[in-house]
C-alpha positions in Angstrom: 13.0 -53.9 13.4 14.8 -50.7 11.9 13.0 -47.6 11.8 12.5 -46.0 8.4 14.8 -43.4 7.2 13.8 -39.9 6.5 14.6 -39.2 2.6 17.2 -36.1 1.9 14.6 -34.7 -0.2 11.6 -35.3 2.1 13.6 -33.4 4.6 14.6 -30.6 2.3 10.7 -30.4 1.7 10.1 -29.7 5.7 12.8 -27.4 6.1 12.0 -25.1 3.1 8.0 -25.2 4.3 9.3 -24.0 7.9 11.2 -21.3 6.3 8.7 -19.8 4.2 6.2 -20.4 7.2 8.7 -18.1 9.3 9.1 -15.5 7.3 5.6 -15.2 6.5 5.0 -15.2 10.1 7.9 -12.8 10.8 7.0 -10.5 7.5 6.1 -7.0 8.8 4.2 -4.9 6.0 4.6 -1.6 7.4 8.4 -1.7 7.6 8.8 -0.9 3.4 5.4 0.7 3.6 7.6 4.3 3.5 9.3 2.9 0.5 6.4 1.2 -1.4 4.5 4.8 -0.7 7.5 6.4 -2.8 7.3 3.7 -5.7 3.4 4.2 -6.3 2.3 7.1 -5.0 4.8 9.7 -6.0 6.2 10.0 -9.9 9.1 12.2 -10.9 8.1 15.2 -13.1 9.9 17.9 -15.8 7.8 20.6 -16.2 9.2 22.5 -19.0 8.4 26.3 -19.0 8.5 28.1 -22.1 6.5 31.3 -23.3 4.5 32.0 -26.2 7.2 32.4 -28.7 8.8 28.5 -27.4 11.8 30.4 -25.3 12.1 28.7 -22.4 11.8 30.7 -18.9 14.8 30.2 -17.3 16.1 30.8 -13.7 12.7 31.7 -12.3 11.5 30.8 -9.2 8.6 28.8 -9.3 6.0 27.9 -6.5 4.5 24.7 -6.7 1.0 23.7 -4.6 -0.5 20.6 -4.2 -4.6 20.9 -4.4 -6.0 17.5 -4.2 -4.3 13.7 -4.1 -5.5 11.7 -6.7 -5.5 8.9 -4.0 -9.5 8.7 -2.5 -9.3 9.8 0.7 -13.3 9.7 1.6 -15.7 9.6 4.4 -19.5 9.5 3.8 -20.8 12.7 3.9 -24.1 12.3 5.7 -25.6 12.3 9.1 -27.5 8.8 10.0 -29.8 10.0 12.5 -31.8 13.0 10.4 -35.0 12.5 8.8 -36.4 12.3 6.4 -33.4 11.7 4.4 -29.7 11.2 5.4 -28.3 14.9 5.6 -25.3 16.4 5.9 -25.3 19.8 7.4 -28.2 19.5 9.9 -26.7 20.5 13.0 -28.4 22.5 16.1 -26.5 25.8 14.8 -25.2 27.4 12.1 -21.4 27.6 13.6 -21.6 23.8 14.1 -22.4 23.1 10.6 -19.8 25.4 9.4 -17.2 23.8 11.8 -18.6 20.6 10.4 -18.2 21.2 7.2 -14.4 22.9 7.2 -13.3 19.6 9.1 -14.2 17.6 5.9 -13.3 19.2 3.6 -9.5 19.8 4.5 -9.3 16.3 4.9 -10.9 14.6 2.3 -11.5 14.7 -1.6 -13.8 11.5 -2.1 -17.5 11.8 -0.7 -20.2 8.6 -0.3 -23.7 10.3 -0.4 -27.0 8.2 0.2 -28.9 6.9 -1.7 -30.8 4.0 0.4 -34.0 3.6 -1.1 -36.1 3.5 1.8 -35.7 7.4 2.6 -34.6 8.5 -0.8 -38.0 7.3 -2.5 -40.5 7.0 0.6 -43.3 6.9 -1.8 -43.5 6.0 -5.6 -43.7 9.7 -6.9 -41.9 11.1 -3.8 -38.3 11.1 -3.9 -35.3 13.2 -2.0 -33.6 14.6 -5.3 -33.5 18.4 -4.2 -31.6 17.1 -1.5 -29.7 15.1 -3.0 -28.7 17.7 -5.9 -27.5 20.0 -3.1 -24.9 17.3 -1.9 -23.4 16.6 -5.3 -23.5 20.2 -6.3 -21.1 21.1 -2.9 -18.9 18.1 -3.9 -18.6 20.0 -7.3 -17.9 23.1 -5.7 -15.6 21.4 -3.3 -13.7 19.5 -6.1 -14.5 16.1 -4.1 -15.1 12.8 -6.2 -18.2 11.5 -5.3 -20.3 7.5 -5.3 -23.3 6.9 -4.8 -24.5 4.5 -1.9 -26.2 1.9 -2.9 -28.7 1.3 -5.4 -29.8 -2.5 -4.9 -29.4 -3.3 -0.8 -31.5 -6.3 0.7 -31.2 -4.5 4.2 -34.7 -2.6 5.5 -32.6 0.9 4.1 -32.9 -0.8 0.9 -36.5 -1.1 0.4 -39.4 0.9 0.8 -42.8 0.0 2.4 -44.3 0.2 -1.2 -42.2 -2.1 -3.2 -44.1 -5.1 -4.2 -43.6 -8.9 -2.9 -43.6 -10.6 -6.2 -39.9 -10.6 -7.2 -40.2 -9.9 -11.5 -42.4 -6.6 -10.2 -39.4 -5.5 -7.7 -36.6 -5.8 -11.0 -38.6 -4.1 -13.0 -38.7 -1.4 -10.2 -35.3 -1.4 -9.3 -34.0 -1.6 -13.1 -36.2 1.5 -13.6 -34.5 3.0 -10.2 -30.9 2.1 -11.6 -31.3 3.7 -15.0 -33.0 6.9 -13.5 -30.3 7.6 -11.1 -27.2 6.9 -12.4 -28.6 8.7 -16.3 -29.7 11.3 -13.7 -26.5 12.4 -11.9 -23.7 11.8 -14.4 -21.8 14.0 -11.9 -20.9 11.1 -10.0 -18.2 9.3 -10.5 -18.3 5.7 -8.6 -21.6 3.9 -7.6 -22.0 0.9 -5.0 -23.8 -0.8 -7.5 -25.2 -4.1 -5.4 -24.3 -3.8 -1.5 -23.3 -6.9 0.7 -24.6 -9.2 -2.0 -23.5 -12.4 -0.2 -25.7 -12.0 2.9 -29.6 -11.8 1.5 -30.0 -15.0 1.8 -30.5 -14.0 5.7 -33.3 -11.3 4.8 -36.7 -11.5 3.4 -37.1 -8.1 2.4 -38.8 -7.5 -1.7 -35.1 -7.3 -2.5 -33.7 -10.0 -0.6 -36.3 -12.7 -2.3 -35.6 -11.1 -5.5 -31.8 -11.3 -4.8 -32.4 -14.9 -3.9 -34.9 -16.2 -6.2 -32.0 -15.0 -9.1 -29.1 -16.0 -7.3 -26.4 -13.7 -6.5 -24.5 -13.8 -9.0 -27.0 -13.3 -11.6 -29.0 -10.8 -9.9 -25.8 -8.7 -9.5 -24.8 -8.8 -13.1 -28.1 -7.4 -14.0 -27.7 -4.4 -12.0 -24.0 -3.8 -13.5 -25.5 -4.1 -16.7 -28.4 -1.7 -16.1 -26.1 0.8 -14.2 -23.4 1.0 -17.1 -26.4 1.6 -19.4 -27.3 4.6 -17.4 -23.3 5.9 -17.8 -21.0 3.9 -19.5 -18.4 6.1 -17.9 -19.5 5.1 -14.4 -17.1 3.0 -12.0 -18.8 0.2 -10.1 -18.0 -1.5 -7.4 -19.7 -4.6 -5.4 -19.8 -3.5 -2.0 -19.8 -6.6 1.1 -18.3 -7.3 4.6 -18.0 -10.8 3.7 -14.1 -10.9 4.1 -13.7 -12.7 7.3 -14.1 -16.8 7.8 -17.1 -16.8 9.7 -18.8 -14.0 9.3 -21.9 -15.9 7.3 -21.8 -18.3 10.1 -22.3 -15.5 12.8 -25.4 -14.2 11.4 -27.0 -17.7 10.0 -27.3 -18.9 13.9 -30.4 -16.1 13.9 -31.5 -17.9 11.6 -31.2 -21.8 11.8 -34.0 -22.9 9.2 -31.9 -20.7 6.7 -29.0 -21.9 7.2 -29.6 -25.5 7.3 -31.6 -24.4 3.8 -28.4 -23.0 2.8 -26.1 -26.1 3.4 -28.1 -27.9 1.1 -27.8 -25.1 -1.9 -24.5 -23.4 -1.4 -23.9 -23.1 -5.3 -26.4 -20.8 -5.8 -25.7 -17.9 -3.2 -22.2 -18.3 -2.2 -22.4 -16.9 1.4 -19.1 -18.5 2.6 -16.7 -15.9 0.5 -17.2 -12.7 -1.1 -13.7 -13.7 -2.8 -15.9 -16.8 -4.5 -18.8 -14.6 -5.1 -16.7 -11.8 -6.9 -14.5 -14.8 -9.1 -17.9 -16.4 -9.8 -19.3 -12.7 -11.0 -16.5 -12.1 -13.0 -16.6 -15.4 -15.0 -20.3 -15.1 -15.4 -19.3 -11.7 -17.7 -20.2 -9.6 -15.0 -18.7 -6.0 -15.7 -17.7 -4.0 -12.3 -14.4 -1.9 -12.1 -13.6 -2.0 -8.6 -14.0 -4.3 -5.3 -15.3 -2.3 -1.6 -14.2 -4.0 1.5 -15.8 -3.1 4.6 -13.8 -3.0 7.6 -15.8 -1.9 10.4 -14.6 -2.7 13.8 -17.7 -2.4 16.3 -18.1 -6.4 16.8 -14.6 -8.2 15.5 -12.5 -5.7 16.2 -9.1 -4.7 14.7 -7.6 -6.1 11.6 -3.5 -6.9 12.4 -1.2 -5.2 9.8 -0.3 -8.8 8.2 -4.1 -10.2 8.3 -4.5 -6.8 6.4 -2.0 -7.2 3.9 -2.9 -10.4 3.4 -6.3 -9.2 2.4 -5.2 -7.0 -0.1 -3.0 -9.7 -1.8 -5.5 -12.1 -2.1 -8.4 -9.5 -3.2 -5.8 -7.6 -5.3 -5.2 -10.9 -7.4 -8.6 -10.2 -9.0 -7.0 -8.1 -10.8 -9.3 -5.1 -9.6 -8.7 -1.7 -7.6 -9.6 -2.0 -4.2 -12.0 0.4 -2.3 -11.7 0.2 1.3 -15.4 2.1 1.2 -16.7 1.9 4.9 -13.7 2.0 7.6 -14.6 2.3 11.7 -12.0 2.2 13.9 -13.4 2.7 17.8 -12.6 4.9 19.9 -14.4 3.4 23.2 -14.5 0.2 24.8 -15.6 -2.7 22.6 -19.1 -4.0 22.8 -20.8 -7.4 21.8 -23.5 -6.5 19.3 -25.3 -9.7 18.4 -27.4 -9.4 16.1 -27.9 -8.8 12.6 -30.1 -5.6 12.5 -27.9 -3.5 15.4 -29.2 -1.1 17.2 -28.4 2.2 18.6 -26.3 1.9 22.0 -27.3 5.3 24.0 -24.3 5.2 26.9 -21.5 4.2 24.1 -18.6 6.9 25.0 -15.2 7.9 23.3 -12.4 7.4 26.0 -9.1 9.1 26.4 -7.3 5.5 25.9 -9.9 4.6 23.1 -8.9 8.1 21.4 -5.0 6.9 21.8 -5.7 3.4 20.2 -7.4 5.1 17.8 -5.3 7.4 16.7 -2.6 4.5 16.8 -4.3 2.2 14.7 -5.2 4.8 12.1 -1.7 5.3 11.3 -1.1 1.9 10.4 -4.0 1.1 9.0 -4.0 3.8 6.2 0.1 3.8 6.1 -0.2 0.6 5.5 -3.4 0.7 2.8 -1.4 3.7 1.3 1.4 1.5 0.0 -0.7 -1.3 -1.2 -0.5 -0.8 -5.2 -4.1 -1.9 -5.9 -5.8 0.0 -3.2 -7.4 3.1 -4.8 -9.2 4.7 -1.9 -10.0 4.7 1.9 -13.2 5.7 3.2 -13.6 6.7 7.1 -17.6 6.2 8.4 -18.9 8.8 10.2 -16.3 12.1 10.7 -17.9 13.0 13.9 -19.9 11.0 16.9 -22.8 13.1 16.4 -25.5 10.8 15.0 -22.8 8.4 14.2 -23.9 4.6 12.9 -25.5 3.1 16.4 -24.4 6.2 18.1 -21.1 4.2 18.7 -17.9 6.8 19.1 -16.7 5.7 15.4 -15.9 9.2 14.7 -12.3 11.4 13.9 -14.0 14.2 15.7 -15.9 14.2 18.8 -20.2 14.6 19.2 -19.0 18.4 20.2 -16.5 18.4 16.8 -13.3 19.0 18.9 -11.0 16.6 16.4 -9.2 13.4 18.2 -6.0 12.6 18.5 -7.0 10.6 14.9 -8.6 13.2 13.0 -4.8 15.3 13.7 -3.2 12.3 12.8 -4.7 12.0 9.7 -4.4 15.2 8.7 -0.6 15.2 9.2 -0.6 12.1 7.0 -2.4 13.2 3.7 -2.0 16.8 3.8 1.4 16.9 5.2 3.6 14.2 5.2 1.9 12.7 2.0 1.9 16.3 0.2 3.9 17.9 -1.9 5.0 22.1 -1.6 8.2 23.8 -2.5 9.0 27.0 -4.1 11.9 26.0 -6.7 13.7 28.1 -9.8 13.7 26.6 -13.4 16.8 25.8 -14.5 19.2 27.0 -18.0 16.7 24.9 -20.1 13.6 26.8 -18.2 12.6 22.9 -16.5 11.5 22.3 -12.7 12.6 19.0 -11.9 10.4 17.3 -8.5 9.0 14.5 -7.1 6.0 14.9 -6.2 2.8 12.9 -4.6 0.6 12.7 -7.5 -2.9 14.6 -7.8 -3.2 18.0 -9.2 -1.4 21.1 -8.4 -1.1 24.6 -9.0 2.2 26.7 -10.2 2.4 30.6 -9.1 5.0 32.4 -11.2 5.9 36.0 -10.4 4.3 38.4 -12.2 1.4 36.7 -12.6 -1.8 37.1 -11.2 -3.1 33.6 -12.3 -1.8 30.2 -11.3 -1.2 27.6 -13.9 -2.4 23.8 -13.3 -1.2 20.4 -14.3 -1.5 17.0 -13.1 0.9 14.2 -11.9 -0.6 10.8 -12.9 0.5 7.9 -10.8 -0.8 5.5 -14.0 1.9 7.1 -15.9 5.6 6.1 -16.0 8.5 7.9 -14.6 9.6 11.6 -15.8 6.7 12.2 -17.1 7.3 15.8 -19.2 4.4 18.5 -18.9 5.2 21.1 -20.9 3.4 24.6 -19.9 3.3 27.5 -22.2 3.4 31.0 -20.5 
């Protein structure tokens, strides 16, 4: 008996599927990251100098400073261990706070302040706005963006001991919470409208059984639609760490009778991929403007640079911006944390060869995140050790707030080798031609005491003209 013969096409089929499966497996992200960084992060520019009477200013040396990327570069700008509410300055002296303080800010321009509602509203006519206000008013000062973080959360954070059980009783409350915050700070730019939406089905907190009783899907459109009432000019975002296969399945086996409910009504609460969830939101008409991913590393560890990109494809074809909102990278040896509520770990300590791997990774990771097109921002949690999220050596900076090897690192990155600074003269038709990283910037002219500002704008085309009257 012959054996059958292997068609031509049939074996054209297997070799093109094992070349594409090699180069995938072969593709390294970060080796055009440089180049990608240059196509969507930098625009050229003619600034066109001309004085009052339309002469232009020619052969005049010209400074130009960069002041801020228009890139988010955040970290949250709180401290988890201080009561009664989530500060940010409350350290043991006023030299540490100020140290504190200076470290932030010369690093980043895109603050996450708190707004869990367990501490900011501890009773129903008790709430932490003072404190609050003095956050977003130093943002101001600061010129940092700011979002607000979060207003509906199905974790304990989320819900204070006085909410109700009855679910309609907890949406009225958090529809009235919604509207009263975002209507009330109109400074703030970008909320976390719902937070880890595809995990309540694992609580039973008043949030969690209103979460599940709606669904989702249908509990998170209301809360976009009640937070874009508050300020139409808002950006929301859907917050979860849902991104991993698996994750679901890790915490559901604390809780067997839920999962095996679960099993049987997957439809309704889509646990098994934020990707679903988010697709399913946005066909049901809900109206967000931007997608957080959550990459913390304190149980799975690292994300590889093509595992990475790879994430940013797939959420990027959404066809949203993409806020890397809460990134950990560790600087001490990993540790098993199972459990979905984790706790503080009091003898977890940064290490010289955590601080190296740290520093390491952080170059990749945000090189990398940098020259993804649809990312919009990149936000570190916790800047220092000190009270850091379950005391876990997370930070850029040490519990003493001598920076690591990672906090330099970064600081090389964005204000340095991503910035843009040169002292240039205007040419015979009075124009400064530049490329530049773009974000705003300043211009110092001789002879005059005041600087003059503009803007490059990345979601505007090459040789973009600004025209400046002297």
């Amino acid at each position: 008996m012959s054996r059958p013969k292997l068609s031509a096409n049939f074996l054209k089929v297997i070799l093109i599927s094992f070349l594409i499966i090699s180069r995938g497996l072969a593709f390294d992200p970060l080796k055009s990251a440089d180049e990608r960084i240059s196509q969507y992060r930098m625009r050229e520019v003619i600034v066109q100098l001309k004085d009052q009477k339309g002469t232009p200013i020619k052969n005049s040396l010209i400074k130009v400073n960069m002041l801020q990327h228009q890139f988010l570069f955040g970290c949250n700008l709180y401290l988890f261990d201080q009561f009664p509410i989530y500060l940010f300055d409350q350290f043991p002296t006023l030299e540490q706070k100020q140290t504190y303080l200076k470290l932030w800010t010369q690093l980043f321009n895109y603050a996450t302040v708190p707004f869990y509602f367990q501490r900011y509203q501890p009773a129903p006519e008790q709430t932490q706005e003072a404190q609050l206000r003095e956050m977003v008013n130093f943002c101001l000062k600061n010129n940092i963006k700011i979002k607000g973080h979060p207003l509906v959360w199905h974790f304990p954070s989320g819900n204070p001991d006085w909410l109700p059980l009855e679910p309609k009783q907890v949406e009225k409350i958090l529809k009235n919470r919604i509207l009263e915050l975002v209507s009330k700070f109109p400074e703030i730019d970008y909320w976390d409208v719902v937070n880890e939406p595809t995990v309540s089905w694992v609580f039973d907190t008043p949030v969690a059984k209103w979460e599940n009783q709606e669904g989702p899907v249908p509990a998170c459109k209301k809360a976009l639609e009640w937070a874009k009432a508050g300020n139409p000019q808002a950006h929301l975002i859907i917050n979860d760490y849902n991104v991993r296969f698996g994750y679901w399945s890790f915490i559901g086996i604390f809780s067997p009778k839920k999962t095996i409910k679960l099993i049987f009504d997957p439809i309704k609460r889509y646990p098994f991929s934020y990707h679903r969830f988010l697709s399913e939101l946005k066909k049901s008409g809900g109206n967000f403007d931007a997608i957080g991913i959550q990459t913390h590393t304190h149980i799975v560890g690292k994300w590889s640079m093509s595992q990475l990109w790879r994430l940013c494809q797939r959420y990027g074809k959404l066809g949203l911006p993409l806020q890397f909102s809460e990134v950990t990278v560790i600087s001490g040896e990993k540790r098993w944390i199972l459990s979905p509520v984790p706790k503080d770990i009091s003898d977890w300590e940064s290490t010289p060869e955590g601080e190296k791997e740290q520093a390491d990774y952080v170059e990749k990771f945000y090189t990398l995140l940098f020259s993804h097109p649809q990312v919009e921002a990149i936000t570190w949690w916790d800047l220092t050790d000190y009270n850091a999220w379950m005391n876990a050596p997370a930070g850029l900076v040490r519990s003493d707030l001598s920076p690591k090897p990672a906090y330099n690192l970064l600081y090389h990155l964005i204000r340095e080798k991503w910035w843009t600074k040169l002292d240039k003269a205007t040419d015979s038709q009075g124009e400064l031609r530049f490329r530049g990283f773009c974000g705003d910037y300043q211009l110092l002219i001789p002879d005059r005491a005041k600087p003059l500002h503009f803007t490059i704008d990345c979601k505007k085309p090459e040789a973009q003209l600004i025209e400046i009257k002297i």
